[in-house]
N, C-alpha and C positions, 0 to 999 in steps of 0.2 A: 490437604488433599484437594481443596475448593480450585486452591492457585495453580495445582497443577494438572487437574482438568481441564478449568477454563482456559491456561495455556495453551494447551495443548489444540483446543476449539480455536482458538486465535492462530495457530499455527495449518491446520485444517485447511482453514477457511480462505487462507494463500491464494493456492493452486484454482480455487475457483475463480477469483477476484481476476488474476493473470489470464484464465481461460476464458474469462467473459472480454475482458480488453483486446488479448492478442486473436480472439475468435471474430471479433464482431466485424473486419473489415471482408471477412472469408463469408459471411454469412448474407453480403450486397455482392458479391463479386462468385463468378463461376467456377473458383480455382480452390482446393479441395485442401481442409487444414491439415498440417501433419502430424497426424494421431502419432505415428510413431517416434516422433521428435518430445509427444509431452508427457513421457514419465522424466525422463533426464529434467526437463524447464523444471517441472515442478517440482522436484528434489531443490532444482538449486535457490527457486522461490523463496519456497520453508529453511532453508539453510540461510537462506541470506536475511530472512524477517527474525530467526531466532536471536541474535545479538538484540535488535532492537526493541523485542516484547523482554528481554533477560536485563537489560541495564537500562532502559526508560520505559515500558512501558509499567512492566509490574510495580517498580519505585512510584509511577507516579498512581498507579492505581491503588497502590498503599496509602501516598499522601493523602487523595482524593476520601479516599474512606477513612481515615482517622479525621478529618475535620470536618466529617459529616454530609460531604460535596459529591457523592453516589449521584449520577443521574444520565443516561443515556446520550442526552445532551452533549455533557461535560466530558464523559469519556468517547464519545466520538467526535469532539474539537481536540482532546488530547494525542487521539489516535490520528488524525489529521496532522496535528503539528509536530509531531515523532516519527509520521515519515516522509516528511520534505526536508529535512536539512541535507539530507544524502544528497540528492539530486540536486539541490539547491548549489550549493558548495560543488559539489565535483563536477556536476553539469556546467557550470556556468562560463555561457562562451566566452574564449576567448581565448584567440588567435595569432598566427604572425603574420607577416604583409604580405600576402601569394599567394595564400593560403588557399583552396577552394572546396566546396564539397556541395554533397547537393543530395535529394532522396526522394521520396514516394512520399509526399502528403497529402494524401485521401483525393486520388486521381493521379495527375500529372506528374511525369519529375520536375523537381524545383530546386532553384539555387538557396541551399542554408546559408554558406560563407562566399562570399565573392571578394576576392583577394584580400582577407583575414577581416571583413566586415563582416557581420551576423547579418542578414536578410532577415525580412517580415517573417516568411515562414521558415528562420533558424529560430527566431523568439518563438512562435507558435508551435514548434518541436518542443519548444528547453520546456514551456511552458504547460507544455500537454505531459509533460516526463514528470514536472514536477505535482501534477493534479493526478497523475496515477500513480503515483507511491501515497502522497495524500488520501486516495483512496483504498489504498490497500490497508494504511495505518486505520481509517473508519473501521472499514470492515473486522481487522483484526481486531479492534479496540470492542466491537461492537459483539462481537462475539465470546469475547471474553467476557465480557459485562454479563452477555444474557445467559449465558454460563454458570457463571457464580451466581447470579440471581436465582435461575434454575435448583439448583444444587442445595443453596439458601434456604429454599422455597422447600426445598423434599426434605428437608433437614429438622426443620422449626414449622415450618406447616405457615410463615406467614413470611412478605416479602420486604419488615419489617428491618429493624438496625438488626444485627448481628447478637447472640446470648453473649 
């Protein structure tokens, strides 16, 4: 019942992580976020983090706890490194020779690819993609943690090893 509450706090806690990242440029700028676009985002948020708290995170938060390795620490490095490979792997530019594209990096439009070469800010994109799945994996990891620790806690009266 612990794994499947704290899940479920990991699953939660998505939609927030997404709302603070995809908010915070609407929050310097005069142009008004759209509330009615963020029930759909954040369905497909939680949709899309459940695969990876369901076959890496919980596995390793099992490891973690049978070798005694429990620590906020270690499961928000875990949680960090279970969610970059997505990004990592499928983001990762690369091009054919024409190629062009370009987008909104915090001000100006800017060239990402100029005829199938990644530009400074195509890396400073891939690389900002890959630090916010990173941090989505924290935050999920982190809540799940304090979760079961919570849960632990009302259970045993101490936030000691497990009976």
């Amino acid at each position: 019942m612990k794994l499947l509450l704290a899940s479920i706090a990991a699953l939660v806690v998505q939609p927030l992580v997404f709302l603070m990242w995809m908010g915070l440029p609407y929050v310097f700028t005069s142009e008004n976020f759209p509330w009615n676009e963020f029930p759909s985002m954040a369905r497909v948020v939680t949709i899309f983090a459940l695969p990876f708290l369901l076959i890496l995170g919980i596995p390793v938060f099992l490891v973690l706890r049978r070798k005694n390795w429990l620590s906020a620490l270690r499961i928000g490095f875990a949680g960090f490194l279970i969610g970059i490979p997505f990004p990592l792997i499928v983001g990762w530019p690369r091009y054919s020779p024409g190629f062009s594209s370009g987008g909104y990096f915090y001000g100006p439009n800017r060239d990402f690819v100029v005829d199938g070469v990644t530009t400074i800010y195509g890396w400073l994109a891939y690389v900002q993609s890959v630090v916010i799945y990173g941090l989505h994996g924290i935050a999920g990891a982190l809540a799940f943690y304090f979760t079961w620790k919570w849960l632990q806690f009302s259970e045993t009266g101490s936030f000691g090893s497990e009976p």
